[in-house]
C-alpha positions in Angstrom: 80.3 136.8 139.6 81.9 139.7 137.3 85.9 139.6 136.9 88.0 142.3 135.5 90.4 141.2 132.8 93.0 143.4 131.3 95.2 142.5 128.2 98.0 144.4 127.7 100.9 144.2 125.3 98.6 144.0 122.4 99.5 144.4 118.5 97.9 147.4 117.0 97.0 145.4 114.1 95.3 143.1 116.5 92.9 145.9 118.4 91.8 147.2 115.1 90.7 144.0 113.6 89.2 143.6 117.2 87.6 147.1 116.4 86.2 146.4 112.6 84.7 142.5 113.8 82.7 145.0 116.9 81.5 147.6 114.3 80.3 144.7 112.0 78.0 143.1 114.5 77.3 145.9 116.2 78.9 146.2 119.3 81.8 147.2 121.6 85.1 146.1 121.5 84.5 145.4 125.0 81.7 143.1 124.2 82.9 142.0 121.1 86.2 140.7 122.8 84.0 138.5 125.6 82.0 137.2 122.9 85.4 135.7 121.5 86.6 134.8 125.0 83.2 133.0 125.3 83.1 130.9 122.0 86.4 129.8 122.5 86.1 128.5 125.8 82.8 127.1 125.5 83.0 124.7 122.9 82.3 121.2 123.3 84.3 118.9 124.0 86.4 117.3 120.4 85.0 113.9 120.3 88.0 111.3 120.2 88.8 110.0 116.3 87.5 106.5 117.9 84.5 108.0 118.3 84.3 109.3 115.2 85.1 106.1 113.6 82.7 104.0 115.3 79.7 106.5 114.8 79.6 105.9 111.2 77.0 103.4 109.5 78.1 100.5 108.3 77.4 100.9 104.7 78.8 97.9 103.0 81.6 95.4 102.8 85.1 95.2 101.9 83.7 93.7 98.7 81.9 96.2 97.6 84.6 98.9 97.7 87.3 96.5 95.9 88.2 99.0 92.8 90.7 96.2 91.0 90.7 95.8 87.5 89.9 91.9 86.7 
């Protein structure tokens, strides 16, 4: 299903930077501005920092990271 979207109010600084990223790759502004819409809407989900954190290898002990000078 298709929908019509319409911005309005925008900054003309803003629709010719829209524009010059089109005529880079080669496109519309029309098509450039969904391809936007669609990359940052579709991105996958941030994985939480407790993810992150137990995700990584365990590559040591305490021990071996203990930078004191004797």
């Amino acid at each position: 299903m298709a929908t019509h979207l319409v911005v309005r109010n925008i900054e003309p600084s803003v629709a010719q930077a829209l524009e010059e990223a089109a005529a880079r790759h080669g496109r519309s502004a029309e098509a450039e501005h969904r391809e936007i819409l669609r990359a940052a809407l579709t991105r996958p989900a941030r994985r939480s920092f407790k993810d992150v954190l137990t995700a990584m290898p365990d590559v040591g002990t305490d021990e071996d990271f203990d930078f004191r000078q004797p």
